[in-house]
C-alpha positions as a Markdown table, in Angstrom:
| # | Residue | x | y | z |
|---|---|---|---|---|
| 1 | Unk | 12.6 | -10.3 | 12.6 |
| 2 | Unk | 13.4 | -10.5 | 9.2 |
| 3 | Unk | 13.2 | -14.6 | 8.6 |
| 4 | Unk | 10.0 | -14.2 | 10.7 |
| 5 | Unk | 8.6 | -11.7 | 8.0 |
| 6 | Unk | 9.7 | -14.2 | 5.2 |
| 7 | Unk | 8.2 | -17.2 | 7.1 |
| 8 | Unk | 4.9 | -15.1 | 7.6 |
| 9 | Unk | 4.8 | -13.9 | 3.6 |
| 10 | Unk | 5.8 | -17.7 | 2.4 |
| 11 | Unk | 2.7 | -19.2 | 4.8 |
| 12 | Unk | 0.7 | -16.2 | 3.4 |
| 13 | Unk | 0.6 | -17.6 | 0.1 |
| 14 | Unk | -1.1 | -21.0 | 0.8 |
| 15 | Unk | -3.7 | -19.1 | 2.8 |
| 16 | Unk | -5.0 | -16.7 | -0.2 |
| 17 | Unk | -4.7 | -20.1 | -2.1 |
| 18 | Unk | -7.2 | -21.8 | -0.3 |
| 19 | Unk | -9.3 | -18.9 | 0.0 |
| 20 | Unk | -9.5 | -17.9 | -3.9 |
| 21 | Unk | -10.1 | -21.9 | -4.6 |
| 22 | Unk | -13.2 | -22.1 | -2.0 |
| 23 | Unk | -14.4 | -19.0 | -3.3 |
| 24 | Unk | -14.0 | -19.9 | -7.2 |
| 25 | Unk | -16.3 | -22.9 | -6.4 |
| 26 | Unk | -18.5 | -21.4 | -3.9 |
| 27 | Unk | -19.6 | -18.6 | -6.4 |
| 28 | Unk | -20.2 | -21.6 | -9.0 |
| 29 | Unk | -22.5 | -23.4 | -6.9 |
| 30 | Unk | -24.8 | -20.3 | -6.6 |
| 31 | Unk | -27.7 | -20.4 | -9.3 |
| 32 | Unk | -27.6 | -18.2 | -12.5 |
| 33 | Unk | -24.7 | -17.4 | -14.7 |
| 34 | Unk | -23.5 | -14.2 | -15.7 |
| 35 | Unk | -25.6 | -14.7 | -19.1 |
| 36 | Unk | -29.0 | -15.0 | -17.7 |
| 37 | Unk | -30.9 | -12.1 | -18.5 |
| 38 | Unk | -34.8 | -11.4 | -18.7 |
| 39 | Unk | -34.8 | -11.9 | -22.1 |
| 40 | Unk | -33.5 | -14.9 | -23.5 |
| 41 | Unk | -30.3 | -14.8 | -25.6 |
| 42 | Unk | -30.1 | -16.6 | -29.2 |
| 43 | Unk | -28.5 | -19.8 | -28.5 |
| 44 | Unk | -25.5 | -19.5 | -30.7 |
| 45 | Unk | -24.6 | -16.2 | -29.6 |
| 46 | Unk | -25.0 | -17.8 | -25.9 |
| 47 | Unk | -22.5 | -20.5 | -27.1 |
| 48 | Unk | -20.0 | -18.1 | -28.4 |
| 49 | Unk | -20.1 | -15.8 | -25.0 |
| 50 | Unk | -19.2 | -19.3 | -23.0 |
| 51 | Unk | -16.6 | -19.2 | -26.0 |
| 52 | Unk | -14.9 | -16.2 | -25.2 |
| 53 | Unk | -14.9 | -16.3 | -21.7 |
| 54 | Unk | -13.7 | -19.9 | -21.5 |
| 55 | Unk | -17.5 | -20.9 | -19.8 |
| 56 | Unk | -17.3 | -24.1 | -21.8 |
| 57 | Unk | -14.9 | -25.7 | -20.6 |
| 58 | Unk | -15.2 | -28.0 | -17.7 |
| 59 | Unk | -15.4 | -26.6 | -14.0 |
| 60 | Unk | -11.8 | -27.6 | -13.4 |
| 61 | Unk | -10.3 | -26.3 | -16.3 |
| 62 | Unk | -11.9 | -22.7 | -15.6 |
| 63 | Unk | -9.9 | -23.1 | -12.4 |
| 64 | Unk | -6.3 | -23.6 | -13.5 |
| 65 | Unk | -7.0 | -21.0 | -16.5 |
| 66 | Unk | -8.2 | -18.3 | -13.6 |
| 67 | Unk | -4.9 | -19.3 | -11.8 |
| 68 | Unk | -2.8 | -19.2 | -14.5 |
| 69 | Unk | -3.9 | -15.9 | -15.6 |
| 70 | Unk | -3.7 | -14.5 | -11.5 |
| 71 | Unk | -0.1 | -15.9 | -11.3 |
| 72 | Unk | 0.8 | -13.2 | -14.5 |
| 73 | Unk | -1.8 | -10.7 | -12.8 |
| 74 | Unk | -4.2 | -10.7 | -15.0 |
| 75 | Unk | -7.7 | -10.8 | -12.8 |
| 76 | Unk | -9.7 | -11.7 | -16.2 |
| 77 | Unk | -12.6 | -9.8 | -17.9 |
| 78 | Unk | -15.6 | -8.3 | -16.0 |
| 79 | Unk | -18.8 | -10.3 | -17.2 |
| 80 | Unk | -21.4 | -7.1 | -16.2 |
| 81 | Unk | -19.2 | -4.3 | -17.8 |
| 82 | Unk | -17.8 | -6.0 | -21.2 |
| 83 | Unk | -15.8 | -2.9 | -21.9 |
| 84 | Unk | -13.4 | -3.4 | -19.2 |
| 85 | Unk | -11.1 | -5.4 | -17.1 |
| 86 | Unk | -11.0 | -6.0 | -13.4 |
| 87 | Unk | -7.9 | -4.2 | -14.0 |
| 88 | Unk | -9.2 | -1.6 | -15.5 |
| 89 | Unk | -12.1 | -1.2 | -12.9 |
| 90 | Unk | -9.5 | -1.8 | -9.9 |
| 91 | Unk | -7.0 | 1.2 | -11.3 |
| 92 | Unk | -9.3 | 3.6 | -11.4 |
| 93 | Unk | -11.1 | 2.7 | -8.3 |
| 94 | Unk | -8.7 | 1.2 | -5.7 |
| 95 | Unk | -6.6 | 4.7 | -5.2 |
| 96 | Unk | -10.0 | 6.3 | -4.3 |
| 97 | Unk | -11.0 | 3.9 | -1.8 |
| 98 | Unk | -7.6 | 3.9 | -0.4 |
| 99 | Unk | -6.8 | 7.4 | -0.1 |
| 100 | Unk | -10.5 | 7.6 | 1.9 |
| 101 | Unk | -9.6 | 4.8 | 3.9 |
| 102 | Unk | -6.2 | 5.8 | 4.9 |
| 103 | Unk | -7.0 | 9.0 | 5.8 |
| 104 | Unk | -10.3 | 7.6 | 7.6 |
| 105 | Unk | -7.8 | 4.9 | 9.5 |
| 106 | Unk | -5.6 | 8.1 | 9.9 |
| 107 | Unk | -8.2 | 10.3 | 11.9 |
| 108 | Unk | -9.2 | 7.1 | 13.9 |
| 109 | Unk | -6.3 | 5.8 | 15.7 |
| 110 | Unk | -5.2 | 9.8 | 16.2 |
| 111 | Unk | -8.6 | 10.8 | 17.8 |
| 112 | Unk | -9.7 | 7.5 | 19.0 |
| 113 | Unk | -5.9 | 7.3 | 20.7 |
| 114 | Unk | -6.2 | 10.9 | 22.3 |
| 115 | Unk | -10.1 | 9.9 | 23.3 |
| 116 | Unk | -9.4 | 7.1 | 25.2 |
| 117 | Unk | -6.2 | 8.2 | 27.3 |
| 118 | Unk | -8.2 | 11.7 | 27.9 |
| 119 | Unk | -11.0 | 9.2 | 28.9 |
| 120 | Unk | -9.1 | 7.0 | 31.2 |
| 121 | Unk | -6.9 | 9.7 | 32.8 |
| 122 | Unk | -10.1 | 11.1 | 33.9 |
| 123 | Unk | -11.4 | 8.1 | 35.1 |
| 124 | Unk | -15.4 | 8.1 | 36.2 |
| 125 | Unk | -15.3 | 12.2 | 35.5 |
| 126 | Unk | -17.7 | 14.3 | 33.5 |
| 127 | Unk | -15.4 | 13.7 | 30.8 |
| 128 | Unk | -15.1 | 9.9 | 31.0 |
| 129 | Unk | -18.5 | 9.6 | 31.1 |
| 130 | Unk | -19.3 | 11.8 | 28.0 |
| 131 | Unk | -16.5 | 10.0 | 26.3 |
| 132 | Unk | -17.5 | 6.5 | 26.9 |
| 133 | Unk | -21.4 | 7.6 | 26.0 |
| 134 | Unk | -20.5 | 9.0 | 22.5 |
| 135 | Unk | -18.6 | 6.5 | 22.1 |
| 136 | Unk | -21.1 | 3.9 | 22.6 |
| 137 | Unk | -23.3 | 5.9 | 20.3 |
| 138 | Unk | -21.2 | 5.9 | 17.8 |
| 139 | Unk | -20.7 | 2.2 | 18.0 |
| 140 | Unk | -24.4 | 1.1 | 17.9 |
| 141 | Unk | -25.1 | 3.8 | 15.2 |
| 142 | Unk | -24.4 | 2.4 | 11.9 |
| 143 | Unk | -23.0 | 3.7 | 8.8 |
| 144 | Unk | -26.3 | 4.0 | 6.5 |
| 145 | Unk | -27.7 | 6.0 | 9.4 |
| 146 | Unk | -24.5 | 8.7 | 9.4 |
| 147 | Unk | -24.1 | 9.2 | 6.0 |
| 148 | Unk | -26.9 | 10.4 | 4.9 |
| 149 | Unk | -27.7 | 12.8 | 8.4 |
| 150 | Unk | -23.9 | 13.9 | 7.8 |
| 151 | Unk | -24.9 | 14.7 | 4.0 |
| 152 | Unk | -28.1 | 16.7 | 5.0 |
| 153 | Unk | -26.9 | 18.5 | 7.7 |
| 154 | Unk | -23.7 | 20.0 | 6.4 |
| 155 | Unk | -24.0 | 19.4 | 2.8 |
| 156 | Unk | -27.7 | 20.6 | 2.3 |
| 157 | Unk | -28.9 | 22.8 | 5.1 |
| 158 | Unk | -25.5 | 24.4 | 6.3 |
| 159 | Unk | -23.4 | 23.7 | 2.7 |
| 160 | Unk | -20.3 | 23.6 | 4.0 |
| 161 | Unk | -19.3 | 20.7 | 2.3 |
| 162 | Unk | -20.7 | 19.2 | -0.8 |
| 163 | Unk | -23.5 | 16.4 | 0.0 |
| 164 | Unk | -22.2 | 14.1 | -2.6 |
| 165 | Unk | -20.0 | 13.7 | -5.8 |
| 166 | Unk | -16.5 | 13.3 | -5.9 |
| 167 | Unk | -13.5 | 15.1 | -7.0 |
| 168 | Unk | -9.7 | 14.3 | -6.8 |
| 169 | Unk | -8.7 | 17.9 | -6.6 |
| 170 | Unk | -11.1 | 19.4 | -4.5 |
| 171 | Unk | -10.8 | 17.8 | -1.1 |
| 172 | Unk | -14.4 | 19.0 | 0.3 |
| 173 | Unk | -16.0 | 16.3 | -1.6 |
| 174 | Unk | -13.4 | 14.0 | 1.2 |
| 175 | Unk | -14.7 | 15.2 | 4.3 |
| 176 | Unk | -18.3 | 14.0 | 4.9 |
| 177 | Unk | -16.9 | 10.1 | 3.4 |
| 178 | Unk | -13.9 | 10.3 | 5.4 |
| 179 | Unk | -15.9 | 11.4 | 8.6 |
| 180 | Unk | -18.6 | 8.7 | 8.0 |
| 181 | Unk | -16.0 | 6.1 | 7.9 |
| 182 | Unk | -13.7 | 7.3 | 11.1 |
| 183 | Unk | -16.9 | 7.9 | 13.3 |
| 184 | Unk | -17.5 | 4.2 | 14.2 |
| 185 | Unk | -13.9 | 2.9 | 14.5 |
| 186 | Unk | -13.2 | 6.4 | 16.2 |
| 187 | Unk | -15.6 | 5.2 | 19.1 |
| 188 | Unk | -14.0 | 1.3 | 19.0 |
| 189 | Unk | -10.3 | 2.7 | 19.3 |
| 190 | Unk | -11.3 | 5.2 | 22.0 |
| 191 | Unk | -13.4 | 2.5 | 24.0 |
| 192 | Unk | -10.2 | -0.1 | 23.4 |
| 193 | Unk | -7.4 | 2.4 | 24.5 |
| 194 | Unk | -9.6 | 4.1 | 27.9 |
| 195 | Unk | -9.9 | 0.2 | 29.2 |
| 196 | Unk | -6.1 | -0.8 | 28.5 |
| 197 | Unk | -4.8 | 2.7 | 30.0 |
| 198 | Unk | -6.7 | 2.1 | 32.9 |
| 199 | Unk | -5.3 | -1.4 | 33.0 |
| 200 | Unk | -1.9 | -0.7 | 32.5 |
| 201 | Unk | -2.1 | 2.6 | 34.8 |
| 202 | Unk | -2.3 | 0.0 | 37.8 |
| 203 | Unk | 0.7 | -2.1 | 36.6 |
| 204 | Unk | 3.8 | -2.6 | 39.2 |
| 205 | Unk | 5.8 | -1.0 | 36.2 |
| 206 | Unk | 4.1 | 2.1 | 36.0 |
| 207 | Unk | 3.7 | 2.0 | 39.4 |
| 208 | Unk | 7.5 | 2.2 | 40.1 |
| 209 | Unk | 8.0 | 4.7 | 37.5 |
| 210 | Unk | 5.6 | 7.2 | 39.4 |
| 211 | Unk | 7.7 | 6.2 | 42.4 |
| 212 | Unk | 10.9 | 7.1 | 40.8 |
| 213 | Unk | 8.8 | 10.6 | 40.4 |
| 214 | Unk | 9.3 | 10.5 | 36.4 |
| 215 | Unk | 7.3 | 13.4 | 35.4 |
| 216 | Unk | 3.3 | 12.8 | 34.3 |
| 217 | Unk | 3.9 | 12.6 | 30.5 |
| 218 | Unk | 6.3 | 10.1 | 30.8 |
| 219 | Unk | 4.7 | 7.7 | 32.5 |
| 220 | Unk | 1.7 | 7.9 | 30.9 |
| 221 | Unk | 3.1 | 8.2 | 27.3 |
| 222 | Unk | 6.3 | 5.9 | 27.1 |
| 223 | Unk | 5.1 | 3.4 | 29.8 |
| 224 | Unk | 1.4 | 3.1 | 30.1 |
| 225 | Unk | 0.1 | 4.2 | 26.8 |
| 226 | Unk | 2.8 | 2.4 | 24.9 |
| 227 | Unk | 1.2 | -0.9 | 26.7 |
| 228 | Unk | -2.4 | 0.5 | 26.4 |
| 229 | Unk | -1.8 | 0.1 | 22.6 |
| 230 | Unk | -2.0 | -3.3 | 22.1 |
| 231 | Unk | -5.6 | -4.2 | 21.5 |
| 232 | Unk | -5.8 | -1.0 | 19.4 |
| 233 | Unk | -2.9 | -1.9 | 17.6 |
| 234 | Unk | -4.5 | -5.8 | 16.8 |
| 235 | Unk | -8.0 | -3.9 | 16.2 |
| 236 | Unk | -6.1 | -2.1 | 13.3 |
| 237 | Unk | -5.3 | -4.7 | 11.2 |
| 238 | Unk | -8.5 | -6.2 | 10.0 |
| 239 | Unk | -10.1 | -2.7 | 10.5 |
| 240 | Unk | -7.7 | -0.9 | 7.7 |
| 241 | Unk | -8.4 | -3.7 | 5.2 |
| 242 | Unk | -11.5 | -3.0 | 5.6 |
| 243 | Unk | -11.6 | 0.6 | 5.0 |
| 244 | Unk | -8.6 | 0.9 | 2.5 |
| 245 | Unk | -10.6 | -1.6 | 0.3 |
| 246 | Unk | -13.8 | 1.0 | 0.4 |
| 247 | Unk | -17.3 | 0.8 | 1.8 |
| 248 | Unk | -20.4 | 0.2 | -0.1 |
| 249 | Unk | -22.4 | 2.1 | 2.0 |
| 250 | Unk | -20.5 | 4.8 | 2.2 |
| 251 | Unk | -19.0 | 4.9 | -1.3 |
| 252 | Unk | -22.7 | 4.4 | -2.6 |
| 253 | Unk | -24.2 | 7.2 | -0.6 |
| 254 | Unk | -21.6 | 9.7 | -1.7 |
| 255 | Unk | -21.3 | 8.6 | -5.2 |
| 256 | Unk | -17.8 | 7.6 | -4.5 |
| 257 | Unk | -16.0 | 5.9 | -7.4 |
| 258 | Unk | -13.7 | 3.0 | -5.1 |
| 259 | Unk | -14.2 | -0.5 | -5.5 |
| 260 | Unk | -16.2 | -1.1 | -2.2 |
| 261 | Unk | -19.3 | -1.4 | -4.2 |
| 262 | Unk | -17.5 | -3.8 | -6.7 |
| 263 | Unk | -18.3 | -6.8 | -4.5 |
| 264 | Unk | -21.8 | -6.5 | -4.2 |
| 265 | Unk | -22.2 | -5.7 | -7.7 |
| 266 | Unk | -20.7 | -8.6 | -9.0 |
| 267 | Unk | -22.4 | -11.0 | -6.9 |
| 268 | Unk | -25.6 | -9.6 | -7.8 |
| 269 | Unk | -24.6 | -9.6 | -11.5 |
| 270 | Unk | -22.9 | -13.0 | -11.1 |
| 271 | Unk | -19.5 | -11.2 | -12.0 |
| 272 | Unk | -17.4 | -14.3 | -11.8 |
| 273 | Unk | -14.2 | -12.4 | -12.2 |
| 274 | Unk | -14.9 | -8.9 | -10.4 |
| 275 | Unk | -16.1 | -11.1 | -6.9 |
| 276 | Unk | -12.6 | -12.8 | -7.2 |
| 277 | Unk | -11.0 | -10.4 | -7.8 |
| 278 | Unk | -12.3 | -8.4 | -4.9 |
| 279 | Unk | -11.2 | -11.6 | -2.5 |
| 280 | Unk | -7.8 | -11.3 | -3.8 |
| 281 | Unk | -7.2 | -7.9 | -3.3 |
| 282 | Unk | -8.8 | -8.1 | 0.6 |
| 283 | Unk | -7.2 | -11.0 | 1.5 |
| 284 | Unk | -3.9 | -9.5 | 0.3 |
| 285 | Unk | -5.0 | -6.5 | 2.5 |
| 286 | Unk | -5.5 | -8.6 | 5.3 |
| 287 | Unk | -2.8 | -11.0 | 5.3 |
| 288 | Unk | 0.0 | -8.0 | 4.6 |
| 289 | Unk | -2.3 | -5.6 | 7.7 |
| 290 | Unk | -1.9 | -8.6 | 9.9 |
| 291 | Unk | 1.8 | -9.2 | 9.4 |
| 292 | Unk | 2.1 | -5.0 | 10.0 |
| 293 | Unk | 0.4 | -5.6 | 13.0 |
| 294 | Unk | 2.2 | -8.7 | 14.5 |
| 295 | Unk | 5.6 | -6.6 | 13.7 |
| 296 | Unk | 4.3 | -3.2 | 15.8 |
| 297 | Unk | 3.0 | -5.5 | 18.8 |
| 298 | Unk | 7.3 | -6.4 | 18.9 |
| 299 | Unk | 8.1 | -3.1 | 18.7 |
| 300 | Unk | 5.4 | -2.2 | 21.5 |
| 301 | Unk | 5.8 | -4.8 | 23.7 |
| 302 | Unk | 9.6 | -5.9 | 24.7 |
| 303 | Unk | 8.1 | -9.6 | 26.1 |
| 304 | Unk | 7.2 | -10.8 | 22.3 |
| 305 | Unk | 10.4 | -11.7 | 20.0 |
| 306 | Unk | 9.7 | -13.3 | 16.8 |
| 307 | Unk | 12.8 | -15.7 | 16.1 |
């Protein structure tokens, strides 16, 4: 398990390679430049911008500076906000998003899990059928849609919780972005977990176990659930890169401080630096969330062995 970790982490490395050098160029080919504005600038002062930020030089050079300066983890300068680094603007953002997505990815695979097995236990009951229609709802229904109904409902008409802001220390500025983000994978998990129990229900293993007359609970939650958890389990690992690296729509709604918005921001304001340094820091996500999820699918399943 170990040299399979190490062999996954070492091939991991020419993968975020390839995609930081096809985005570096991509993002160059795209017209503008991060020092058009409506109003033209003076042409020396133009000049000594390109200076500073190493814009003069030639296309190639740009390249091995960025890399030289990622390899000592420096992610550069923003263009948009002159005042800071990416650095800067990923340390004060990136714990925000992640502690929203954690506990978001947290709440998801917990009720999703519990959804699905209730759903699938109770196969084509009132319950299954609720289940699977919620579900389904919550699915189609996208984020830009919940948010706001969330944040009118119980931040404005009921105020339970507060409709937007943020605040470290008071967690009831967390709920209503935490729920918004669990809702839709909530549904994906519990649809994902109710078809695989169902499936692995009818195996000849669990099968044999309700022979033996092991009681109910363990044959559903040591031998079919363990199995049922598979496609959840390979669901998860593009799913929390994408939540522990924030949403725009939900981070924007709420006036959340994380560096979902970062992305979208940069490529409008032809951010060189801030859009790369967003790829780097989700492909890290995804690369590290997909070697996590390889390793539980061992754990889970006895057939797969990584040698």
């Amino acid at each position: 398990m170990l040299s399979y970790t190490l062999r996954r982490l070492a091939s991991a490395i020419p993968t975020i390679f390839i995609i930081i050098t096809l985005t570096f160029f991509m993002i160059r080919l795209v017209p503008g430049g991060p020092f058009d504005l409506e109003r033209p600038i003076d042409p020396l002062i133009l000049e000594n911008l390109k200076k500073a930020y190493n814009m003069d030089a030639p296309l190639w050079q740009q390249y091995l500076i960025y890399l030289g300066n990622l390899l000592k983890g420096d992610l550069g300068p923003s263009f948009a906000r002159r005042d800071f680094t990416v650095n800067d603007l990923f340390a004060s953002g990136l714990p925000v998003s992640i502690l929203l997505g954690s506990l978001a990815l947290t709440l998801a695979a917990v009720l999703g899990t519990l959804l699905g097995a209730l759903a699938a236990l109770r196969q084509n009951s009132w319950l299954d059928y609720t289940i699977v229609a919620v579900a389904t709802f919550g699915i189609t229904t996208p984020n830009f849609v919940v948010a706001p109904l969330l944040s009118l409902f119980f931040g404005v008409i009921l105020g339970w919780v507060p409709a937007g802001g943020w605040s470290s220390a008071n967690m009831l500025y967390w709920i209503l972005p935490i729920t918004t983000l669990a809702l839709p994978q909530v549904a994906v998990i519990a649809r994902l977990v109710r078809g695989s129990t169902i499936e692995a229900l009818r195996a000849n293993h669990v099968r044999t176990a309700r022979a033996y007359g092991l009681p109910a609970r363990i044959v559903v939650g040591v031998h079919a659930l363990r199995a049922a958890l598979l496609p959840a389990v390979s669901y998860l690992g593009p799913t929390a890169a994408a939540l522990l690296t924030g949403s725009v729509v939900v981070e924007t709604i709420f006036g959340i401080p994380g560096i979902g918005r970062y992305f979208v921001q940069g490529a409008l304001g032809r951010d060189y630096t801030l859009v790369m340094g967003t790829v780097v820091v989700i492909s890290v996500f995804v690369v590290l969330f997909n070697l996590i999820v390889d390793l539980i699918y061992a754990y889970l399943d006895p057939r797969v062995r990584y040698d």
